[in-house]
N, C-alpha and C positions, 0 to 999 in steps of 0.2 A: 732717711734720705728719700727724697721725690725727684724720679728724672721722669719728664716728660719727652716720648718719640712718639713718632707715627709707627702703624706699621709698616711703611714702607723700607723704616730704616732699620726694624729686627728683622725683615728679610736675610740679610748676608747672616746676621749671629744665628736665628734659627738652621738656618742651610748648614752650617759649619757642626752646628752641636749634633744635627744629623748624622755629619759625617762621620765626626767622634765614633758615636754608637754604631753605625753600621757599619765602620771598619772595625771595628772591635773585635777579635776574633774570640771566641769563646774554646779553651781547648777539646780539640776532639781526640777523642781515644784513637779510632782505626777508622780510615777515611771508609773504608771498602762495609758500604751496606751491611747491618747486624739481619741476620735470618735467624731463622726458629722451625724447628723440624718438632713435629709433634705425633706422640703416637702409644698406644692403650698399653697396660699391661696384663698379659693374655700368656695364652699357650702354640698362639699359629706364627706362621713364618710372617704375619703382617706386625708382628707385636716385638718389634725393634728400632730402634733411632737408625734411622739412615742417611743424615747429612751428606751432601757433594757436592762439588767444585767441580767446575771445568777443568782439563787437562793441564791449564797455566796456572794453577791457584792451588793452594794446600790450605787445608782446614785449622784456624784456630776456636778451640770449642772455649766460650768466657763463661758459659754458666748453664746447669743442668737443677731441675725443678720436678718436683715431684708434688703433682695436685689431686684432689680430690672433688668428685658432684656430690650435691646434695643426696639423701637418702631417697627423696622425694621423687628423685629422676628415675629411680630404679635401675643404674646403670649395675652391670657385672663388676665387680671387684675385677675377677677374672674373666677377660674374655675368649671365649673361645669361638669355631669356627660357626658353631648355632647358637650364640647367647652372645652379642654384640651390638653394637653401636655408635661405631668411629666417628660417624661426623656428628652426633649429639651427646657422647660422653667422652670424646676423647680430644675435644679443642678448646683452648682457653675461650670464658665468655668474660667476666668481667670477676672483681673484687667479692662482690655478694654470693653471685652462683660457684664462685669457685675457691678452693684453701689450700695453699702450696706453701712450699720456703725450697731451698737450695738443699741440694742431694749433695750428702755424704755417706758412703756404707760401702762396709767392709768386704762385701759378698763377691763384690766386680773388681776391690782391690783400686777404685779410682777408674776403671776401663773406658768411664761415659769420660775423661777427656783425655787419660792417656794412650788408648787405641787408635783416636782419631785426630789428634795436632798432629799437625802437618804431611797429613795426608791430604789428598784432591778427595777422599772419601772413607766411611769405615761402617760399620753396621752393629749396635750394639743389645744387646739383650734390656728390655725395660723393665726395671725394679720400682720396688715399692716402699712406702716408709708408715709404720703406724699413726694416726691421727690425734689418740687421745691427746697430746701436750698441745697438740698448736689449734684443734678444729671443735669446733662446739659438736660434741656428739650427738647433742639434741637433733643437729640439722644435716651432720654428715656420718659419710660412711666410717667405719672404721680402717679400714688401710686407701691408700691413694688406689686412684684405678688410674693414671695418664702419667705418663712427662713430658716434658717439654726441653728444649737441646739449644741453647741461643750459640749461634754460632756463626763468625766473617769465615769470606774465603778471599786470601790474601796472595796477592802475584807471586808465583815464587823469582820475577826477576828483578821486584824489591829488596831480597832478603841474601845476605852474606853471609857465607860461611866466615865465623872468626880466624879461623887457619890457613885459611885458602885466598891468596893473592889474588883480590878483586879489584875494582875501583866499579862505583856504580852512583847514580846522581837521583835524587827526587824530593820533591814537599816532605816526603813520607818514607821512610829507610826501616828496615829490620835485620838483627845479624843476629845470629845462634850457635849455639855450640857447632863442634866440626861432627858431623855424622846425624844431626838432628834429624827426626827426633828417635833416634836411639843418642843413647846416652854418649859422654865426651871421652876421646880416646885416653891413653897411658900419657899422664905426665912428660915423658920422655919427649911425647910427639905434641903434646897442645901448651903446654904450659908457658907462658910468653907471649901468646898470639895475640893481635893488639888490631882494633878499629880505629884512623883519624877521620874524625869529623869536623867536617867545615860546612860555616851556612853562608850564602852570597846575600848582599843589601844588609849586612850590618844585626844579621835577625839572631835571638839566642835560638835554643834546642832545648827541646824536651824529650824528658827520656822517661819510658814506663813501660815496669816487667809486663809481659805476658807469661811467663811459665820460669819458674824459679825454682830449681830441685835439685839442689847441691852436694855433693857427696859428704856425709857425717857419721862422724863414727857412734857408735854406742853411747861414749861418754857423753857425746855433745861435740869433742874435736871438730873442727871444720878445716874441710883439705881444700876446699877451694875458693876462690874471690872472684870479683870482677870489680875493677879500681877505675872508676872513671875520674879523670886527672882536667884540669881545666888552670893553666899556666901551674903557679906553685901549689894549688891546691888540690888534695884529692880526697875522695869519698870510696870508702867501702862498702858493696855488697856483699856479708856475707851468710851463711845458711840461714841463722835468725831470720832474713828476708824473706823466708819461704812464700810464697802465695796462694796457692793453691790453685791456680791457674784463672785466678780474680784479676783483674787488670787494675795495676796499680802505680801511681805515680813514683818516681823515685828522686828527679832529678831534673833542675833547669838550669840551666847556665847563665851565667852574667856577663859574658863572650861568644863571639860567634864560632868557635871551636872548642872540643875537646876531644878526648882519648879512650878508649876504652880497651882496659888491658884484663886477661885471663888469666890467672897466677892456679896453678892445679899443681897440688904434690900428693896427688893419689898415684900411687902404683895400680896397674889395671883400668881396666873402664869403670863408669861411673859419673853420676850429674849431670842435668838437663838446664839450658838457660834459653832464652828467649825472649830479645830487646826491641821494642821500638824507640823509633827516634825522630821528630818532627819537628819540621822550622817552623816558632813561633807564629812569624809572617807568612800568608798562606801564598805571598807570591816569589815566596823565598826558595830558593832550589839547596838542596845539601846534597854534598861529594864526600860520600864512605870512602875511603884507603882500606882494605884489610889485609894482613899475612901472616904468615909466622914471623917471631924474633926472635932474640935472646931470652930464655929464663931469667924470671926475679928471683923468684923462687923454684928450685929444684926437688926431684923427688924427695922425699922423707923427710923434707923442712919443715920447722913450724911453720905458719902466717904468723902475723903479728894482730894485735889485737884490734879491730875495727878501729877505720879511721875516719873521722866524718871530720871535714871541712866547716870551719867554724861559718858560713856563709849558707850552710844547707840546713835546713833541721825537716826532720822527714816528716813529722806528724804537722807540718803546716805547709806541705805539698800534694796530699792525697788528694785525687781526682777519681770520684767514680760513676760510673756512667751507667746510672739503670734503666732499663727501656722497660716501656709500659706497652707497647707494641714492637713488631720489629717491621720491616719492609717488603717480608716475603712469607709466607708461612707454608709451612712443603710437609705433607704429607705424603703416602704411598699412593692415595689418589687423584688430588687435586692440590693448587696453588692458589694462594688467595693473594692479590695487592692491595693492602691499608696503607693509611699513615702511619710514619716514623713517628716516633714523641720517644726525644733522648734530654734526660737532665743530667746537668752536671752540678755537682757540688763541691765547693773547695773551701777545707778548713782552712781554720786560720788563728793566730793566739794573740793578736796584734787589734786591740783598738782604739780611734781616735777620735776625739772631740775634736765636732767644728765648730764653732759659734756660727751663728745663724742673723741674718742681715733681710729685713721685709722690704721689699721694692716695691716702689708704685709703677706700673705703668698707665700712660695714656696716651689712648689712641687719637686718629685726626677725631674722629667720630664722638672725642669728650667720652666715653666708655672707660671705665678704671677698672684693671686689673689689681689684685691686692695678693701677690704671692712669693712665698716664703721659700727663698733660696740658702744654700750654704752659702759661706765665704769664708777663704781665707785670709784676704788682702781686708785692713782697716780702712775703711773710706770715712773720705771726710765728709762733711757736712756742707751741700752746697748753699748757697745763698742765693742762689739764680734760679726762674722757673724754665728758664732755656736749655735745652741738650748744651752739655758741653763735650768736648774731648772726654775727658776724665771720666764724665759721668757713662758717656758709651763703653766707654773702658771697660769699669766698674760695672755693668751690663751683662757685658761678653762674658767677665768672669763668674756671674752668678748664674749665670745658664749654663755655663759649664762644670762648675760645682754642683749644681745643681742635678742636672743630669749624672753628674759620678754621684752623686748621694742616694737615688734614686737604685742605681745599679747594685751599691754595696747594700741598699735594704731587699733589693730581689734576691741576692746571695744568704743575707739572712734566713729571708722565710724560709728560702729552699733548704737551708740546711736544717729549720726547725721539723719542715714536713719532710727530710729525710730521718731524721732521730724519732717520729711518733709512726714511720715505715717497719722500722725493723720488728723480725720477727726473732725468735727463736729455734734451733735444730735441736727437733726430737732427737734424743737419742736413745729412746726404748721404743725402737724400730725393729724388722724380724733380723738386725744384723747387731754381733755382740759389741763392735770395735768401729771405726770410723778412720779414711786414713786422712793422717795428717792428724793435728790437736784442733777442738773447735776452738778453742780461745784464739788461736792463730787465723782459722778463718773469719776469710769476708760475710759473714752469714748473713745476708742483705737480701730481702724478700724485693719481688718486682714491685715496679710503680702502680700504685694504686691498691698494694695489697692491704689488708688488714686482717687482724685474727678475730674470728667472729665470737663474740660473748654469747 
């Protein structure tokens, strides 16, 4: 097909396919700025993670990293108050000078994020992991000498107690167990406590754990849920979900509301949760309900067995957001501002053929463009060398197609250079056990990492 325009008259379709993409919101994890507190690991009172928050904001810690310098640098393994070097061996420089992956060990028991979520601050001792599995010994040291603490500080007058009679409005919502972050009261008192959520302009909601630590018994039992309900349909969260305090997608609605109910038949205390919730539309406002109600389920009842909403499937909603930088880096003695750089990656098990349709354009200036749009729509074959209706039509839809083909192959790549990203977790570290199962973890090295051959 040959449609001849000016460019005077792609002006409006380009304007428009503009708008397309730059209203396009791309999900974001946590509105509120990712920081990174970074700091050696030594024997002085400087050789601790000390993330903080201003007095209106409690700590969510997303990811702790344990790296290593080269031999070449001569940095201390250990530093101490006369054999040190904070600002040349103790801050991220880039992929080559430096070899990390995400910390897990037994020693702290988890400490580097459950001492410090949701606190406005905390202080933790910095551990180490051995190198041989993930670092070219050739060129590094044998145990890490740094870590690094990636961590938001989030309003706490976003965030709702699940049991506690609120109503509270924003883009951006979080609710948690009653007591957080100590763990959820006795059955008796939490179990029934329910969130409604409603989004304004028509927007859906998105929902993704931040901290998911449910009470389980030995065998595997699971005493607690979190049932998000969206009209007749409902999905279960339950302990299987663990996360490790990795940020992870759970849930999008296909309505502008839904529910989120807390069903606990532990006797005693026990279990940690922690939700966001965000309207699609970034000019979309949501109004949390929270309080207590009636028990579904009561003490020493079963659950029933996970229920997932034929409409959901979880492994083609994961969003994870790894920063290659963050936007503040806080040491004990200085603060550095760089650029952010956050990607995001979304599976997906869904794909489609388009057939593909080559347009000619020509411009006043007799200049031919020869470029290869999708389409969906069959056009027909004009017989005229004049613009028609139809054929501007037919125009508009290839630049818009075109432009959405464009998008779903940047989601490609990125998910190819997220799958040649990951690393590996040593685990013949100086600690015996690791909590949590690594299979279960997000074990996802920073952007731009690689393990060096």
């Amino acid at each position: 097909m040959r449609v001849n325009v000016s460019v005077r008259d792609l002006i409006p379709s380009v304007i428009m396919v503009l708008c397309v993409l730059c209203c396009f919101k791309t999900q974001v994890a946590i509105d509120a700025p990712e920081q990174v507190f970074e700091a050696c690991y030594g024997t002085t009172t400087d050789d601790f993670l000390e993330p903080i928050c201003n007095s209106t904001e409690v700590l969510y810690i997303r990811d702790v990293y344990t790296f290593v310098k080269p031999d070449s640098y001569a940095c201390p393994q250990t530093s101490t108050t006369t054999n040190r070097n904070d600002s040349f061996c103790c801050h991220y420089n880039n992929d080559t000078t430096d070899c990390g992956w995400r910390y897990y060990g037994d020693a702290y028991k988890g400490v580097h994020y459950t001492n410090c979520v949701g606190l406005p601050t905390c202080k933790v001792n910095v551990a180490w992991n051995g190198t041989n599995e993930n670092c070219n010994q050739g060129i590094f040291m044998s145990k890490t000498n740094y870590m690094r603490q990636f961590f938001h500080c989030i309003k706490s007058s976003l965030i709702s107690n699940i049991c506690h009679a609120s109503v509270n409005t924003g883009n951006q919502l979080y609710v948690w167990n009653d007591g957080y972050p100590a763990t959820s009261a006795d059955c008796a008192a939490s179990s029934g406590c329910v969130c409604s959520v409603s989004a304004s302009k028509g927007s859906s909601i998105h929902v993704e754990l931040l901290d998911l630590r449910l009470q389980e018994a030995a065998n595997g039992t699971c005493y607690q849920r979190l049932v998000i309900s969206e009209g007749a349909l409902e999905t279960s969260i339950n302990c299987d979900k663990k996360n490790e305090f990795s940020l992870t997608s759970i849930y999008t609605s296909q309505s502008d509301s839904l529910s989120i109910r807390y069903d606990n038949t532990h006797a005693g205390s026990g279990g940690n949760f922690w939700i966001s919730l965000q309207a699609i539309d970034s000019t979309s406002l949501l109004t949390m309900t929270c309080g207590n109600s009636s028990a579904v389920y009561s003490c020493g009842e079963s659950l029933p067995p996970s229920l997932t909403a034929s409409t959901t499937d979880f492994s083609s909603n994961t969003t994870t957001n790894i920063p290659a930088t963050a936007d503040t880096i806080t040491t004990s003695n200085t603060t550095t501002n760089i650029p952010a750089t956050v990607d995001t990656i979304t599976t997906s098990n869904t794909a489609t053929n388009i057939p593909t349709t080559t347009v000619t354009i020509t411009t006043s200036n007799t200049t031919s463009f020869n470029t290869a749009f999708a389409t969906n729509a069959n056009m027909g074959q004009s017989k005229s060398e004049d613009s028609s209706d139809s054929d501007k039509l037919g125009l508009v839809a290839g630049l818009v197609a075109g432009a959405l083909l464009l998008a779903v192959i940047a989601v490609l790549a990125g998910g190819l250079r997220y799958r040649f990203r990951k690393n590996k977790v040593n685990i013949n570290d100086e600690y015996s056990e690791h909590f949590g199962t690594l299979k279960d973890a997000k074990n996802i090295a920073p952007v731009g990492y690689r393990q060096m051959d």
